[in-house]
C-alpha positions as a LaTeX table, in Angstrom:
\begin{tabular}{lrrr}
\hline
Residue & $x$ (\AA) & $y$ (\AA) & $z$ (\AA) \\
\hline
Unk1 & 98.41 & 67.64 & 120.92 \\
Unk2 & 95.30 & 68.63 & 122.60 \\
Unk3 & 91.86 & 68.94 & 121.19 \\
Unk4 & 92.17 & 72.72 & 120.94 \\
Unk5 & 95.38 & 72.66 & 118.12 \\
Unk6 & 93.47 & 69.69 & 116.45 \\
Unk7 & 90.09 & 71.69 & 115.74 \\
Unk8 & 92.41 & 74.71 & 114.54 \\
Unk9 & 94.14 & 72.03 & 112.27 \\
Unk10 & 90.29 & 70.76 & 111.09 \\
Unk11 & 89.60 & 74.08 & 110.94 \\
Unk12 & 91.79 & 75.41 & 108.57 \\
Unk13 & 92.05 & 71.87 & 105.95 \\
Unk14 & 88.61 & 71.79 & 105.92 \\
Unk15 & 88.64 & 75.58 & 104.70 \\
Unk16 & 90.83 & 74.73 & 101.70 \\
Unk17 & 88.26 & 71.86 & 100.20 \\
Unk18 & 85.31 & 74.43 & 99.67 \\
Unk19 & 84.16 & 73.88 & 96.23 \\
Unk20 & 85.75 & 76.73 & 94.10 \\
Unk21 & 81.82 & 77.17 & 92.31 \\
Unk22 & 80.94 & 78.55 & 96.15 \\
Unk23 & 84.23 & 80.05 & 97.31 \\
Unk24 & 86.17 & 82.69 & 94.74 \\
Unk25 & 89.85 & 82.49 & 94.93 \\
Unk26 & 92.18 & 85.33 & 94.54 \\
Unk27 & 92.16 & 85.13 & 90.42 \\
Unk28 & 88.36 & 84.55 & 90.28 \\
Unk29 & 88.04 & 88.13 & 92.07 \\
Unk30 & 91.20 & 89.66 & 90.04 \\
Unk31 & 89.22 & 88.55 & 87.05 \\
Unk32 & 85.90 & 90.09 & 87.87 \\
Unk33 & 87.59 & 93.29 & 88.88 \\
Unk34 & 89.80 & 93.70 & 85.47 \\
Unk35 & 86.32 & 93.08 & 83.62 \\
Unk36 & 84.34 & 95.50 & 85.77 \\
Unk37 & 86.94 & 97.81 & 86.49 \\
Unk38 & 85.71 & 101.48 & 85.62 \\
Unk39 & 88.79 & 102.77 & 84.30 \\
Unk40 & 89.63 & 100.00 & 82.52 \\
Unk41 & 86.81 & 100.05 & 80.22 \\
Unk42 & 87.74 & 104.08 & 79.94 \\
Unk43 & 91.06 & 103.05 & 78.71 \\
Unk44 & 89.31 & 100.79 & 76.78 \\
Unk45 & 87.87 & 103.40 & 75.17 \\
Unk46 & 91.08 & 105.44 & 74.69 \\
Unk47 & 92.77 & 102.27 & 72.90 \\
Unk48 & 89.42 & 102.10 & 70.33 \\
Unk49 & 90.08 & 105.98 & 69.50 \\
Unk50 & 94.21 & 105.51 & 68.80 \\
Unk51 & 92.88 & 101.83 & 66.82 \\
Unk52 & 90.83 & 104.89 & 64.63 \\
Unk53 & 93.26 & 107.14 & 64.50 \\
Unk54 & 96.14 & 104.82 & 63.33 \\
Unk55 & 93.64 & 103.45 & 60.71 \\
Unk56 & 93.09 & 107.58 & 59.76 \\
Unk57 & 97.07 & 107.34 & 59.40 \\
Unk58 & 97.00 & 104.31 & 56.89 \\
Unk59 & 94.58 & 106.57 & 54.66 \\
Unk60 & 96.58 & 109.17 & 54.47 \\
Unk61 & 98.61 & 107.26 & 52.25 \\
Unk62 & 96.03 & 107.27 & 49.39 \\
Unk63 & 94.38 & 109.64 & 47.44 \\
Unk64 & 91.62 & 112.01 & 48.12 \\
Unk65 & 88.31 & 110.99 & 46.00 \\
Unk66 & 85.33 & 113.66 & 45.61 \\
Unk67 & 82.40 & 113.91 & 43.76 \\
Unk68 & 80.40 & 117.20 & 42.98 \\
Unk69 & 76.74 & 117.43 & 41.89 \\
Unk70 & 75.35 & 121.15 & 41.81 \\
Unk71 & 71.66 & 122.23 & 40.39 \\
Unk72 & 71.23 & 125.81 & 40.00 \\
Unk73 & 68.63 & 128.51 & 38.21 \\
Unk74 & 69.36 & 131.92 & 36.51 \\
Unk75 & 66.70 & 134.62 & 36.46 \\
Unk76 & 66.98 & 137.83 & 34.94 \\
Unk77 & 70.46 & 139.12 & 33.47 \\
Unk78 & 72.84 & 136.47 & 33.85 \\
Unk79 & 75.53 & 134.82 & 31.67 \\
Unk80 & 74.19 & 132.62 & 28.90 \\
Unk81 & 76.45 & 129.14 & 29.41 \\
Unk82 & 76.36 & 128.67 & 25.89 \\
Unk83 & 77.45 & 131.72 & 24.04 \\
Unk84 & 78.87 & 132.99 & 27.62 \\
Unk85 & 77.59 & 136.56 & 26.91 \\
Unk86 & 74.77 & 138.21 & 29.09 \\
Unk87 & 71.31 & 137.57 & 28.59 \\
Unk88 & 67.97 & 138.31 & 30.05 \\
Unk89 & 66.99 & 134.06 & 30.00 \\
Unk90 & 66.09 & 131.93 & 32.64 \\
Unk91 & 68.25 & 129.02 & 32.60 \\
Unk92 & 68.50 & 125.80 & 34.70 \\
Unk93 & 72.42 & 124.79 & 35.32 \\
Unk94 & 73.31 & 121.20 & 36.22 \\
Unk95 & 76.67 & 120.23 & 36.64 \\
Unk96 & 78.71 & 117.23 & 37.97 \\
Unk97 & 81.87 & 116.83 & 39.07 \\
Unk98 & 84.94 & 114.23 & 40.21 \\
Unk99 & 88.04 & 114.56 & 41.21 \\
Unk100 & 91.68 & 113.45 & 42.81 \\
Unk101 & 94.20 & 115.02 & 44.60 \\
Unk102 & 97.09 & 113.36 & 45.97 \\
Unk103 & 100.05 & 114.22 & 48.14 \\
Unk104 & 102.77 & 112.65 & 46.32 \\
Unk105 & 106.27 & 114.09 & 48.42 \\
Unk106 & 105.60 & 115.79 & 52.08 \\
Unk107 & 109.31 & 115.72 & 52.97 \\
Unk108 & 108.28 & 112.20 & 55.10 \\
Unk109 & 105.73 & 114.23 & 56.80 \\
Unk110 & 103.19 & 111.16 & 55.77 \\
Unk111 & 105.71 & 107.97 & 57.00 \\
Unk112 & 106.30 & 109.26 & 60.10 \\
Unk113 & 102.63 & 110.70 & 61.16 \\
Unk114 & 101.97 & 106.72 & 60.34 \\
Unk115 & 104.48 & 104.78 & 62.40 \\
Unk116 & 104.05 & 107.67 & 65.07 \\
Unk117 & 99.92 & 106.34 & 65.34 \\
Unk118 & 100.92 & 103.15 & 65.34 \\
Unk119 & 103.54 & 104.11 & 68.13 \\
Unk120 & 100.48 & 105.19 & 70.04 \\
Unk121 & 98.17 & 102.38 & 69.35 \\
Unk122 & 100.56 & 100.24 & 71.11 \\
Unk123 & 101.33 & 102.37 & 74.22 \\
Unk124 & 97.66 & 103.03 & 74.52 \\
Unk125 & 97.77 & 98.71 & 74.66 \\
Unk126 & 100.50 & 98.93 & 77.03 \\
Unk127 & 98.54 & 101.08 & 79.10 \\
Unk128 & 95.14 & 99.30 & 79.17 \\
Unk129 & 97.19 & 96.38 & 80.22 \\
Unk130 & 98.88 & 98.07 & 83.09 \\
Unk131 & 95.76 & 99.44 & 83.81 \\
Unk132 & 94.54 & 96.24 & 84.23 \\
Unk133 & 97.60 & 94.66 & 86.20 \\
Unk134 & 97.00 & 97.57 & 88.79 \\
Unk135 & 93.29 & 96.59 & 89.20 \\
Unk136 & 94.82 & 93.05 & 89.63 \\
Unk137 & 98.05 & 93.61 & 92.27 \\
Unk138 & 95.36 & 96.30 & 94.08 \\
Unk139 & 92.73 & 93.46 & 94.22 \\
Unk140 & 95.64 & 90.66 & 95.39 \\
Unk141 & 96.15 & 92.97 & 98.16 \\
Unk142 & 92.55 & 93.62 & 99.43 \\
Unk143 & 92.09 & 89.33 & 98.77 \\
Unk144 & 94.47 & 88.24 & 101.13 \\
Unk145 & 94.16 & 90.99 & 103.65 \\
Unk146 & 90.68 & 89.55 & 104.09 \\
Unk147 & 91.78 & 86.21 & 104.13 \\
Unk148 & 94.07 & 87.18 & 106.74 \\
Unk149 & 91.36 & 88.24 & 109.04 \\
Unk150 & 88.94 & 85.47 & 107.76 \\
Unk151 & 91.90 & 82.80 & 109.40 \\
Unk152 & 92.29 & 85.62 & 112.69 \\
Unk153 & 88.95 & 85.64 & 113.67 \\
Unk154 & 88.93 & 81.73 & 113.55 \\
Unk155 & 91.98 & 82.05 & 115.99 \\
Unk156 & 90.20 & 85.08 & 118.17 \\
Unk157 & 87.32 & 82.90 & 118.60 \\
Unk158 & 89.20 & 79.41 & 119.59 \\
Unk159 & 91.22 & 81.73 & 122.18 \\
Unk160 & 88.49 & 83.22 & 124.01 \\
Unk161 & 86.67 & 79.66 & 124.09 \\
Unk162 & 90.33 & 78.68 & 125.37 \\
Unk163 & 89.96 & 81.19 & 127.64 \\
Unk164 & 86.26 & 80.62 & 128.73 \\
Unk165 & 86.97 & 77.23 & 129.57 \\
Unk166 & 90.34 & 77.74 & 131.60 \\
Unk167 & 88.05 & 80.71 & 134.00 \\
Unk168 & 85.44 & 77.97 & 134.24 \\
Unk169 & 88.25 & 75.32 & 135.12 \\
Unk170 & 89.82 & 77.77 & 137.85 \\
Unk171 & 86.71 & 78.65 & 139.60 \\
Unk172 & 86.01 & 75.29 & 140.25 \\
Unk173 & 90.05 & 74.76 & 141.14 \\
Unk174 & 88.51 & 77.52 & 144.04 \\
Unk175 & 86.24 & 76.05 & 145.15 \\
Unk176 & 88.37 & 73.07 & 145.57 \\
Unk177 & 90.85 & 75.12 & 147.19 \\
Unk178 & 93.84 & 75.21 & 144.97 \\
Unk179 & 93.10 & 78.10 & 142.99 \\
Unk180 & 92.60 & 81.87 & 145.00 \\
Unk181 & 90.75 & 84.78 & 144.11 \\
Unk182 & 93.35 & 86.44 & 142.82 \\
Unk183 & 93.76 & 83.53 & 139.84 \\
Unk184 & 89.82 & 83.67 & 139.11 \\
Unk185 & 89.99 & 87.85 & 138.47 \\
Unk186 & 93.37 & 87.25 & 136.54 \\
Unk187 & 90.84 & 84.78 & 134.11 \\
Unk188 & 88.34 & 87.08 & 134.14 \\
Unk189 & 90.22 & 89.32 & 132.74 \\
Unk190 & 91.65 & 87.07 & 130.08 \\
Unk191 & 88.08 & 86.93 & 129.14 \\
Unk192 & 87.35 & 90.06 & 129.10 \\
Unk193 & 90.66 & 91.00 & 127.21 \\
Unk194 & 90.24 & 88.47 & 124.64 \\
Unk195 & 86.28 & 89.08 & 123.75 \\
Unk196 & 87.15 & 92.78 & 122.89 \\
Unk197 & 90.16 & 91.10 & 120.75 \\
Unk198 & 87.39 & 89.07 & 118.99 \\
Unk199 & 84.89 & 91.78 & 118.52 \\
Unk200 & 88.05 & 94.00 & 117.43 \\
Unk201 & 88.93 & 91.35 & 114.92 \\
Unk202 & 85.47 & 91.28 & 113.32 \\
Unk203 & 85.53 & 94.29 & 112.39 \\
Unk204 & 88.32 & 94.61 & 111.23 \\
Unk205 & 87.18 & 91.54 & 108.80 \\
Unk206 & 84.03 & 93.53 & 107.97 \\
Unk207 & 86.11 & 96.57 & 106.90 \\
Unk208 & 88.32 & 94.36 & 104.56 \\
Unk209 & 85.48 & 92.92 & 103.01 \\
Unk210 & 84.26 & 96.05 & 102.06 \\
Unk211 & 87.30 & 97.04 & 100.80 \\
Unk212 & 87.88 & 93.72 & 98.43 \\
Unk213 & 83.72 & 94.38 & 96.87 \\
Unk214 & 84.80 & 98.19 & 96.66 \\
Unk215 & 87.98 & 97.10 & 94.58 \\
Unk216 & 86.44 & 94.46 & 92.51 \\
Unk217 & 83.47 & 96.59 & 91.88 \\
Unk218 & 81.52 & 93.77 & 93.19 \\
Unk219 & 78.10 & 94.24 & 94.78 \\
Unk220 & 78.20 & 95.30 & 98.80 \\
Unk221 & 74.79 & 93.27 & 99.25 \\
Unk222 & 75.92 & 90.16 & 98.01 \\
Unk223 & 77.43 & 87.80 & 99.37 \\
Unk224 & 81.50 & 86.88 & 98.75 \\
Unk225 & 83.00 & 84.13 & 100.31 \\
Unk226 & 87.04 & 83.07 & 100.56 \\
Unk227 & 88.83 & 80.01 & 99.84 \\
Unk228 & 90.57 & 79.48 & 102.56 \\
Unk229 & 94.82 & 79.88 & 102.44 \\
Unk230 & 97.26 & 77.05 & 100.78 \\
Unk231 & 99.26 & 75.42 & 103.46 \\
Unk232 & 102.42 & 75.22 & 101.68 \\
Unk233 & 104.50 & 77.74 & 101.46 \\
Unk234 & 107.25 & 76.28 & 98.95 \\
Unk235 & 106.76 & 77.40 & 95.25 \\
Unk236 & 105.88 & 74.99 & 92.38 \\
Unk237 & 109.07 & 75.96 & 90.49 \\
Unk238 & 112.33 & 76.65 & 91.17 \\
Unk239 & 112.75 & 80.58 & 92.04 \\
Unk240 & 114.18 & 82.94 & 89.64 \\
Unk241 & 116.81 & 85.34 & 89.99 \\
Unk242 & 116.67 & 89.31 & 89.90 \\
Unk243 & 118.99 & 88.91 & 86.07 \\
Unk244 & 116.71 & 86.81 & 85.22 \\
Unk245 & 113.34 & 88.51 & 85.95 \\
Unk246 & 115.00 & 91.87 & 84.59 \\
Unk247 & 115.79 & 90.06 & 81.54 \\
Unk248 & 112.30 & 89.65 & 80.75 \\
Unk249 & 110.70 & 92.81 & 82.49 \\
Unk250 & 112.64 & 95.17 & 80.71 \\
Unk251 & 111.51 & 94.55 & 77.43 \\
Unk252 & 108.03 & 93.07 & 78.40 \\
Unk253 & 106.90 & 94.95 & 81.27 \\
Unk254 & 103.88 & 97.48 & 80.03 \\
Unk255 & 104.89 & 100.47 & 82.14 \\
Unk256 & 108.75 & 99.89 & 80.19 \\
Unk257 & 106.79 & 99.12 & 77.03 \\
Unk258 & 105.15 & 102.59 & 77.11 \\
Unk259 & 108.66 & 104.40 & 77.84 \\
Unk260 & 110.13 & 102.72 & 75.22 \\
Unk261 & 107.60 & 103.78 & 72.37 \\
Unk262 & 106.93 & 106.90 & 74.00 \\
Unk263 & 110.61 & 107.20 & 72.93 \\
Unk264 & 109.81 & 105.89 & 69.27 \\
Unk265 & 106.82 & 108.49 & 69.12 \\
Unk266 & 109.08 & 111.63 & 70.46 \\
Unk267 & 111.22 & 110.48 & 67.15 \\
Unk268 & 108.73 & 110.18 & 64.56 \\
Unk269 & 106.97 & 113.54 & 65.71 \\
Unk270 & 110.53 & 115.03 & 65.77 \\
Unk271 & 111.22 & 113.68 & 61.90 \\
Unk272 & 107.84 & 114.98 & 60.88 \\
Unk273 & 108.19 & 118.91 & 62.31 \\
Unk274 & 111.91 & 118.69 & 60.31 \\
Unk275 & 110.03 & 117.09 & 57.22 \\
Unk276 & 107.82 & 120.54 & 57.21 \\
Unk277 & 110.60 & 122.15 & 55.68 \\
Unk278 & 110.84 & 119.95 & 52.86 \\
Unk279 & 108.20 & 121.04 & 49.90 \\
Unk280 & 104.97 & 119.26 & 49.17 \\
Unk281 & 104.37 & 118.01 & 45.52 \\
Unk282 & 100.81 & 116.94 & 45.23 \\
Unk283 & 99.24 & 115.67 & 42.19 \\
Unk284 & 95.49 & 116.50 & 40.99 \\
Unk285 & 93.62 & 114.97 & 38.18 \\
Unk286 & 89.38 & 115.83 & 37.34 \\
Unk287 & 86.31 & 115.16 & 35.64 \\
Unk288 & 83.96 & 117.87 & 35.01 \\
Unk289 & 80.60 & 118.04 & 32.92 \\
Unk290 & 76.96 & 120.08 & 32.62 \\
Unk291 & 74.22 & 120.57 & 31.40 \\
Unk292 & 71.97 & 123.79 & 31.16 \\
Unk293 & 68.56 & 124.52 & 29.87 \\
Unk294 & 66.78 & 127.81 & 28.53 \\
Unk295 & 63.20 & 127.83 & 29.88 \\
Unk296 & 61.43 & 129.02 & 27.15 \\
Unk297 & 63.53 & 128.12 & 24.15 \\
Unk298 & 64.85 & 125.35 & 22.58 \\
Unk299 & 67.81 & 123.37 & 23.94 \\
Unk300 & 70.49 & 120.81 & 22.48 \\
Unk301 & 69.35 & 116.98 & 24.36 \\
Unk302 & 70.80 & 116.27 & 27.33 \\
Unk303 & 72.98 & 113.40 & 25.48 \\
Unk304 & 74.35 & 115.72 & 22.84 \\
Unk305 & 75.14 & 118.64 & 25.93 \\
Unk306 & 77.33 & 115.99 & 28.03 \\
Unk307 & 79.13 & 115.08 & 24.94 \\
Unk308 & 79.73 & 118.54 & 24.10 \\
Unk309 & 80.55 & 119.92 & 27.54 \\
Unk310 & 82.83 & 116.94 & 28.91 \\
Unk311 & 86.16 & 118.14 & 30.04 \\
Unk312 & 89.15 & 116.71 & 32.41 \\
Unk313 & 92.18 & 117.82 & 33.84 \\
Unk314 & 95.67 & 116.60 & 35.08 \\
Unk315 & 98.10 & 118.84 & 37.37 \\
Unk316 & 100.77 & 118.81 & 40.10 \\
Unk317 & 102.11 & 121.25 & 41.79 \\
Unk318 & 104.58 & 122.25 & 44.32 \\
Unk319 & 104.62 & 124.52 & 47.39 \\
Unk320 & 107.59 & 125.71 & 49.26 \\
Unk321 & 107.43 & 127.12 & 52.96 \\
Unk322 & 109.86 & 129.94 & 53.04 \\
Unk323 & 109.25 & 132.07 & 56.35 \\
Unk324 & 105.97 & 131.30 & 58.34 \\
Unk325 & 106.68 & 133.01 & 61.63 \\
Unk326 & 109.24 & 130.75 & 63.18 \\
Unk327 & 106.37 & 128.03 & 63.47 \\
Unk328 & 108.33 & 125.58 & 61.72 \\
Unk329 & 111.69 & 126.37 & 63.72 \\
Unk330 & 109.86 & 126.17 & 67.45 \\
Unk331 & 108.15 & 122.97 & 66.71 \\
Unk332 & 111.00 & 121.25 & 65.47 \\
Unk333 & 113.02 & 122.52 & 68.43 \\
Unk334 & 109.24 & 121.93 & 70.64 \\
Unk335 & 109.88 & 118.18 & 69.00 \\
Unk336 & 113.99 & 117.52 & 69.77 \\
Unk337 & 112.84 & 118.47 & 73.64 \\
Unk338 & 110.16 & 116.18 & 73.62 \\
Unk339 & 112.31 & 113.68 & 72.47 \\
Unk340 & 114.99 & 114.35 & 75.01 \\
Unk341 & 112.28 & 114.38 & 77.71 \\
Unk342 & 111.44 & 110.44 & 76.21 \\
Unk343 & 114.74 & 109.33 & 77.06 \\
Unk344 & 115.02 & 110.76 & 80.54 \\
Unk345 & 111.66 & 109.26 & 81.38 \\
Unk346 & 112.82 & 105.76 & 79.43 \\
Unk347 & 116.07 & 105.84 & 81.99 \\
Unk348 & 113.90 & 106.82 & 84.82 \\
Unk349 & 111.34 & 103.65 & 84.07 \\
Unk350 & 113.88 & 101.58 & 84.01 \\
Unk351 & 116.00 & 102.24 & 87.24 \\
Unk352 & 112.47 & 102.25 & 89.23 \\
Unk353 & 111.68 & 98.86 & 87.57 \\
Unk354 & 115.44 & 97.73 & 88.10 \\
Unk355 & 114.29 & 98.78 & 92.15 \\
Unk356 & 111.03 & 96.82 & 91.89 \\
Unk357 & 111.96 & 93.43 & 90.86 \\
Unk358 & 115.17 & 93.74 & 93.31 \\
Unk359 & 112.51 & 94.67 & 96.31 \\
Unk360 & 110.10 & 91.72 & 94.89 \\
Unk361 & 112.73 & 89.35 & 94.99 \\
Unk362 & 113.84 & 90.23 & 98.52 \\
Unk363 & 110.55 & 90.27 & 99.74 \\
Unk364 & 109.99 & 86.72 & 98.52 \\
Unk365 & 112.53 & 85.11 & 99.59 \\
Unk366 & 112.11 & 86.92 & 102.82 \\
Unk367 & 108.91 & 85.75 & 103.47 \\
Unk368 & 109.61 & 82.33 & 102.58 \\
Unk369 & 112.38 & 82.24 & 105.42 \\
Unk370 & 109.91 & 84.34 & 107.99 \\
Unk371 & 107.30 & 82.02 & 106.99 \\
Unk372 & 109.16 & 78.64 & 107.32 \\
Unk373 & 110.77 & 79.78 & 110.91 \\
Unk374 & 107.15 & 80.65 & 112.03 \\
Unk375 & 106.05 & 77.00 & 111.30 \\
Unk376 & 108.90 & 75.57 & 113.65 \\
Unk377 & 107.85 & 78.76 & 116.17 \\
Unk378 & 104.10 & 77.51 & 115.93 \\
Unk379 & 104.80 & 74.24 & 116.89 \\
Unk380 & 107.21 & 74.76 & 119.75 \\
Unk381 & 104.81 & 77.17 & 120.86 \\
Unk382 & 101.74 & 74.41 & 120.69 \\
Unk383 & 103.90 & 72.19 & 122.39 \\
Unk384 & 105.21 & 74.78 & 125.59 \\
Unk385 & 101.34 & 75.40 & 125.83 \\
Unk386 & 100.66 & 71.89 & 126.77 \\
Unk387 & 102.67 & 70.89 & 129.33 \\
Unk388 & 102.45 & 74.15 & 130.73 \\
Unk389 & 98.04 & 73.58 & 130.83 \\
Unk390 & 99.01 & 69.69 & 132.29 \\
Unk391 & 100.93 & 72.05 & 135.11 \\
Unk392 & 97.89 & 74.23 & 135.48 \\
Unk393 & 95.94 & 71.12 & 135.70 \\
Unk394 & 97.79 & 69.46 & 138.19 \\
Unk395 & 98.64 & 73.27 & 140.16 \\
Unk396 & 101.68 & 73.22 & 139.87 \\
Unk397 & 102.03 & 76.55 & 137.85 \\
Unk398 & 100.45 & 80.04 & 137.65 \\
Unk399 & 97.74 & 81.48 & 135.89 \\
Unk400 & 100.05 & 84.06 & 134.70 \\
Unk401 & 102.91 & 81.78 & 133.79 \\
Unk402 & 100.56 & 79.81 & 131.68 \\
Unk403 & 98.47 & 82.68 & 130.23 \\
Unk404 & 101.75 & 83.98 & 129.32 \\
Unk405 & 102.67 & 80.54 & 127.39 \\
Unk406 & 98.99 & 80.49 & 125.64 \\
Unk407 & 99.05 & 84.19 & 124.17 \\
Unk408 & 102.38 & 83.49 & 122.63 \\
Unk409 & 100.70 & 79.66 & 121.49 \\
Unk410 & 98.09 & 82.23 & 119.54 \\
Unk411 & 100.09 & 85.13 & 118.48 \\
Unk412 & 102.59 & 82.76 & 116.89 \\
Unk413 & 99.87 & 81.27 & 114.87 \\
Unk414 & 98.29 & 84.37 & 113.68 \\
Unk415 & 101.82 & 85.29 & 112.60 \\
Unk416 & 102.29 & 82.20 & 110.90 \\
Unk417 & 99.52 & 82.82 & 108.68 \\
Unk418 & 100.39 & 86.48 & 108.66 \\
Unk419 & 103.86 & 85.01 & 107.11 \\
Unk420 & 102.01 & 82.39 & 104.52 \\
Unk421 & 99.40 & 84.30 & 103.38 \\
Unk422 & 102.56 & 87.33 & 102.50 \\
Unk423 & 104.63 & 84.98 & 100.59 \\
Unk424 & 102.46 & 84.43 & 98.60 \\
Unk425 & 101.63 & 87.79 & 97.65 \\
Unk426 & 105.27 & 88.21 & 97.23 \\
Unk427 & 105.93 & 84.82 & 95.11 \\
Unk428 & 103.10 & 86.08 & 92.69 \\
Unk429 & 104.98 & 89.89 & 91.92 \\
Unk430 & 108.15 & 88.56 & 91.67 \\
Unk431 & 106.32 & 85.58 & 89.16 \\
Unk432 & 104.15 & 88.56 & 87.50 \\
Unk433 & 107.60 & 90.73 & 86.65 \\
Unk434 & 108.74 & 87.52 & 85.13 \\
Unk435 & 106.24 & 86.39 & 82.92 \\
Unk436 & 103.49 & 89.01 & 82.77 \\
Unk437 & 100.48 & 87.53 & 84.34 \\
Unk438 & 98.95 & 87.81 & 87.53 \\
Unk439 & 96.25 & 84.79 & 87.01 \\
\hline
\end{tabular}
């Protein structure tokens, strides 16, 4: 193995024992992006306002309570509140006031406008969650597409020092005589064609850093540094299959969570426009008492007035919708479509998740196979390079023949990462359709 593969080797171990408190790792930065995330503190706020609203629902179950206090003067000819005949006084009215109404029988209207908010304060749940696991996959993504080109520009750079050192070696294998003119410009322009690979390469890295801070939200001044790629590519537990990961998704999943009480809501709101039909019995109870004063004249005490005065009442009462335009007819009929429309996007959910986690599953064990034959390639590669430099060495091959055998050395490990570094983006959807959770 020659120096070259064994300061690639150091290179890349040494990478992976960064201390995490200077290095983030992919769920440090899929955490900082979920809390940072400007639309997921707007859906935030949209959960808060359904958490109101299904509270508002649960009140609706209980009576109304009011209170009235009124102070009010008379001048000139007004009604006298004691004898309740006209009179030319000026009189000072105070009255006060309580009372309760409650809806007693709304054909079910009440039930279902309750389960139907609570419907809603779970989807809106749901949907800050999947909010969130977007943010997360998104930021995944942009993590170890940096990390790929954090691991390529190591491998640009050893190559064109490879390369630097092999056009110093043949021009002195020229002056020596066993090396011609032709094999020094064929170096050159390995060189040449190598530094603009480099330079390429970097940015290339500085564009996918800026895309990681853009989707994490993080700072573009400061500074974010990688831990560098696991070198196994075998999974900690045994992988699952598509039933099994379906199993779980489809009653779990928070895109198939909102479908399915999206489905729930389309039938309480449906239950409530046919419950409009049905007549509302309320029941209504009241307090009243005042008090009035004659400016000018004597008046009975204040005491002896709210005595006198005190009244209350009790009533219920009924009202039955008989013909109010069709309104009643369209939104029930409005509410049946909606429902209908549910269910269509409930089956539609669920055959694009059934697609998903049969695409995640492929793709992982994919790139487990493409990643474990590009090990074996790497190293067969590493190997051809070597004795074909020793025939270089000893001029007893090409430059071409050997520059052939050295771009394949480096291409193969660049794929090789390429391969790791995809796995394991692939390992973690399948895992996250399983179970949920994405760090």
């Amino acid at each position: 193995m020659t120096k070259l593969n064994l300061y690639i080797i150091a290179a890349l171990i040494s990478g992976a024992h960064v201390s995490a408190a200077e290095k983030w790792s992919a769920d440090d930065c899929m955490r900082y992006a979920v809390e940072n995330n400007f639309d997921v503190r707007s859906s935030e706020i949209t959960r808060d306002n359904d958490r109101l609203d299904y509270k508002k629902a649960i009140g609706s179950f209980f009576p109304t309570v009011g209170a009235s206090l009124s102070l009010d003067g008379s001048f000139g000819r007004s009604i006298d509140p004691e004898t309740n005949t006209y009179d030319n006084l000026k009189t000072i009215n105070n009255s006060y006031g309580l009372s309760v109404s409650w809806d007693i029988f709304t054909g079910g209207q009440i039930i279902n406008q309750f389960k139907r908010a609570k419907a809603q304060k779970q989807v809106s749940e749901s949907a800050l969650q999947s909010r969130r696991d977007e943010i997360a996959i998104n930021v995944l993504d942009a993590f170890v597409n940096l990390q790929y080109y954090t691991e390529l520009l190591k491998i640009t750079a050893l190559k064109l020092e490879e390369s630097r050192a092999l056009l110093r070696q043949t021009l002195r294998m020229k002056e020596l005589g066993l090396k011609s003119a032709v094999d020094v410009s064929q170096a050159e322009a390995q060189v040449a064609d190598d530094d603009y690979t480099h330079t390429s390469t970097q940015s290339l890295f500085t564009t996918s850093l800026l895309k990681l801070k853009s989707t994490m939200n993080f700072p573009v001044a400061d500074t974010l540094e990688l831990v560098g790629p696991e070198n196994p590519i075998s999974p900690n537990t045994p992988p699952h299959t598509t039933a099994e990961i379906m199993e779980f998704a489809r009653h779990n999943n928070p895109i198939m969570r909102q479908a399915e009480l999206n489905k729930e809501i389309a039938k309480y709101s449906l239950r409530s426009a046919k419950g409009s039909w049905a007549p509302t019995i309320s029941l209504s109870a009241g307090l009243s008492d005042y008090y009035y004063r004659h400016i000018g004249s004597e008046n009975l005490p204040f005491k002896e007035q709210m005595d006198v005065n005190f009244g209350q009442y009790v009533g219920i009462s009924m009202s039955i919708p008989i013909f109010d335009g069709l309104s009643r007819s369209n939104n029930v009929k409005k509410a049946r479509n909606q429902a209908r429309e549910a269910r269509i996007d409930y089956n539609r959910k669920l055959y694009e998740l059934q697609t998903s986690v049969e695409q995640a599953v492929t793709d992982r064990d994919n790139a487990e196979k493409e990643a474990a034959k590009m090990s074996g390639k790497e190293k067969s590669d590493s190997i051809a390079y070597v004795f074909a430099k020793r025939k270089y060495d000893e001029g007893l091959m090409s430059f071409l023949d050997m520059q052939k055998l050295m771009n394949t050395w480096f291409e193969s490990q660049a794929e090789h990462v390429r391969c790791r570094l995809l796995f394991d983006v692939k390992r973690r959807l399948a895992d996250y359709y399983r179970t949920n959770k994405l760090y």
